[in-house]
Every structure is written in C-alpha cells, then in structure tokens.
C-alpha positions as CSV (number, residue, x, y, z in Angstrom):
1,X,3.5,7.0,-19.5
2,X,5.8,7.9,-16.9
3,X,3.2,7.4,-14.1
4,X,2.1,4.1,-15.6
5,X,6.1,3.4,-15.3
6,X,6.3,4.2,-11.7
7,X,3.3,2.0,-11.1
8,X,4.5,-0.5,-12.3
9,X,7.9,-0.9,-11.5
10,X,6.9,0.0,-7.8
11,X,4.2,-2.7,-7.5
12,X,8.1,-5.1,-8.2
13,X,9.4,-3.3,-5.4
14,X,9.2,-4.8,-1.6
15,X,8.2,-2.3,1.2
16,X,8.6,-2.0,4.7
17,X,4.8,-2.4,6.5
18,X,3.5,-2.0,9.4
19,X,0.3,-3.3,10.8
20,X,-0.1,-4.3,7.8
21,X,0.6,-7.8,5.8
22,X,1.1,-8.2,1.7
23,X,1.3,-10.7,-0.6
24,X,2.2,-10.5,-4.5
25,X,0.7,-12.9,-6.8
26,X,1.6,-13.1,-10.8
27,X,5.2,-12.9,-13.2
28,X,6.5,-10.0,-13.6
29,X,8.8,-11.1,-16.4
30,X,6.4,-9.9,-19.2
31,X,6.3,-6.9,-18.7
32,X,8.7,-4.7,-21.3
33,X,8.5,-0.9,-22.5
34,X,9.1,0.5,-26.2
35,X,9.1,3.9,-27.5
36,X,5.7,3.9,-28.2
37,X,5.0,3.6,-24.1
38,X,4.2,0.5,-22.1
39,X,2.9,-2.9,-24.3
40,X,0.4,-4.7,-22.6
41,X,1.8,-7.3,-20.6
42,X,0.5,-11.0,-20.7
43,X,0.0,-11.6,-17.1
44,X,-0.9,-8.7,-14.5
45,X,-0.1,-9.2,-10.7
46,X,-2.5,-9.1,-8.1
47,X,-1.7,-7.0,-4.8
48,X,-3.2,-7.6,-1.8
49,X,-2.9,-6.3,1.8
50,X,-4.3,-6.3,4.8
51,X,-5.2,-3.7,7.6
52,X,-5.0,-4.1,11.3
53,X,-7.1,-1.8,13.8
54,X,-7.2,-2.0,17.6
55,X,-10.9,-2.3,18.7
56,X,-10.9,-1.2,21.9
57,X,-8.2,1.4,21.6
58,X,-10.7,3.3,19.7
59,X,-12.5,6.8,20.9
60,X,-16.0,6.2,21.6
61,X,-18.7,5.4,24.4
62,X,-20.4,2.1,23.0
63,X,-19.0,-1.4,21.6
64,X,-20.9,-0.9,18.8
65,X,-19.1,2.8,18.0
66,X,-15.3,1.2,19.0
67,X,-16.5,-1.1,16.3
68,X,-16.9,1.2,13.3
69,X,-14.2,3.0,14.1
70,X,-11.8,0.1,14.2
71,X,-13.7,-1.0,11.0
72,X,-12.8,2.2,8.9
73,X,-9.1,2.4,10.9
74,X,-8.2,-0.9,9.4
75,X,-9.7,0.1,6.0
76,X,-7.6,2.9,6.0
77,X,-4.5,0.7,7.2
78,X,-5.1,-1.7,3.9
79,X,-5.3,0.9,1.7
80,X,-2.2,2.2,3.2
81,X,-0.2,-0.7,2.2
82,X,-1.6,-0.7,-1.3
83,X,-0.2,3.0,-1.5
84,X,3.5,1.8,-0.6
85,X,3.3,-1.0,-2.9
86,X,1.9,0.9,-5.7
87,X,3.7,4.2,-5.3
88,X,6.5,3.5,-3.2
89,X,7.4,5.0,0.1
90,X,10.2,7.8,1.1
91,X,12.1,7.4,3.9
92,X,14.3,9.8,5.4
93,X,16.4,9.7,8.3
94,X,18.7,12.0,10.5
95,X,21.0,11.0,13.1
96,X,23.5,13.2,15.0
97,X,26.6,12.4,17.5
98,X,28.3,14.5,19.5
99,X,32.2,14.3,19.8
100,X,32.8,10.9,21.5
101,X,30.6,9.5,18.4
102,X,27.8,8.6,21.1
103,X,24.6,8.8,19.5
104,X,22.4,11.4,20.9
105,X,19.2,11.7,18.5
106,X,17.9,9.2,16.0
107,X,14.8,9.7,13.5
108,X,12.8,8.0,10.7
109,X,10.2,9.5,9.1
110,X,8.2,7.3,6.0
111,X,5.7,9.3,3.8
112,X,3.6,7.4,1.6
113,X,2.0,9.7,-1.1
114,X,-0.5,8.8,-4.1
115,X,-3.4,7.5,-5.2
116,X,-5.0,3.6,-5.4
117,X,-7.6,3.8,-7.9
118,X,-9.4,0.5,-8.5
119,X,-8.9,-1.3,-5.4
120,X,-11.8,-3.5,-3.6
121,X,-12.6,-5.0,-0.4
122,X,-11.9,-8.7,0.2
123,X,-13.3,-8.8,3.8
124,X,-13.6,-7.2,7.1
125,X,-14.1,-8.8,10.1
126,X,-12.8,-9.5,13.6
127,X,-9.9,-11.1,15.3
128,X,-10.3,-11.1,18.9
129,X,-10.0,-7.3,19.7
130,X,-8.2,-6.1,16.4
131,X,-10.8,-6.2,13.0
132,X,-9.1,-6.6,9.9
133,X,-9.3,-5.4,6.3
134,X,-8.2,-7.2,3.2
135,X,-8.2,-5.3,0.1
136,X,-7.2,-6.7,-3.1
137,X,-6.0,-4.5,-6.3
138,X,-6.0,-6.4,-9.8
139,X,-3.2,-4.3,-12.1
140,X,-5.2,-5.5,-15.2
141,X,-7.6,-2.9,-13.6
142,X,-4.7,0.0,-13.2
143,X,-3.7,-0.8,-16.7
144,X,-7.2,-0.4,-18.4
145,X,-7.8,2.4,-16.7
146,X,-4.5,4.1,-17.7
147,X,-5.8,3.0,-21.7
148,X,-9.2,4.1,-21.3
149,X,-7.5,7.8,-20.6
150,X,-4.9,7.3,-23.3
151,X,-2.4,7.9,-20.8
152,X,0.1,4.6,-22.5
C-alpha cells in the first residue's frame, strides 16, 4: 500500500530531465486514500517521455551498428524518465569554501532507483543524427497490476 502510495504521489511530482522530454496527461484530483488502502481513482494519468541518443557518437564500425546502439541508448533514456516520474529522484549535493568563502568544489549527484512495470513503446525513429524513443505508461495499468497482487 505504501509503494502504491509512493507511486502515485510521485507520478504528481515534477522532475528534473535531461535528454529527455515529459508530458502529464489526466486530473489528479480524484485520487484519495482511506484506511482500508488506496480507492480506485476515476481518472488515471498517462506519463509519457521521451529518449534522446546520439547516433554517431556511438561505439561501433558500421552505420547500421551506430544505429542500434543509438536505438537501445534512447530506449534506455525514455525509460529513464519514466523511473524519475514514477519513483522519484534523489539528489545530493556537496559544496565546500575555503576561508575567503570562494567556492572551491561543487557537486550534484541524481540517482534514480526503481522499477517501471507496464510501460510500452510509442515509437522510435530518427531525427537527423539523434533517434528518439517515446514510451508511454498508462497508471490504470500500474493500478491493476498492484490489485491483481493484492497489494491495495
């Protein structure tokens, strides 16, 4: 129930992306918890993103090879951003100055950790030397799948 929580309110919640675009389509004003665990809302947002990949900065000796590679790297990307919207990301940063309060070392680290179950792929296809992946993740699908376990 707790999971199903954290989904849920985290799909609401706006994340920094890179490389990566997202758009948010549905109300979330229906959604409400009880103490019998999570009522089924009576709309569901749809998440989508999309993935970026460089072709020809890819490893490889052929077109054809760059190709694939950029293919999966952009899959990858997509389901990346799906990740931050459904679980969230952590940030941390760390920043030190020395005694004339100059900065001297700056860092930002994001992790992005969980699963996207139920996802599926809009399209791939190319853009010039970057191909492009746009995944789309129904919550309806989350939801039922969440029920089908008994996990509400």
């Amino acid at each position: 129930m707790k999971s199903l929580n954290l989904i849920i309110i985290s799909v609401m919640a706006i994340c920094l992306t890179s490389c990566s675009s997202t758009s948010f389509l549905g109300n979330y004003s229906n959604f409400s918890v009880n103490n019998d665990g999570v009522s089924r809302p009576s709309e569901f947002p749809v998440l989508r993103a999309t993935g970026y990949a460089s072709i020809s900065r890819q490893s490889g000796s052929t077109k054809e090879l760059k190709q694939i590679k950029a293919m999966r790297a952009s899959k990858l990307e997509a389901y990346r951003e799906l990740a931050e919207q459904v679980n969230g990301i952590y940030l941390q940063s760390n920043s030190s100055v020395n005694s004339n309060t100059v900065e001297n070392n700056s860092s930002l680290k994001a992790t992005i950790d969980g699963y996207v179950h139920g996802a599926r792929v809009l399209r791939q296809y190319p853009i010039g030397d970057t191909y492009a992946t746009e995944l789309e993740l129904d919550t309806r699908v989350i939801y039922d799948l969440y029920d089908i376990r008994g996990a509400l």
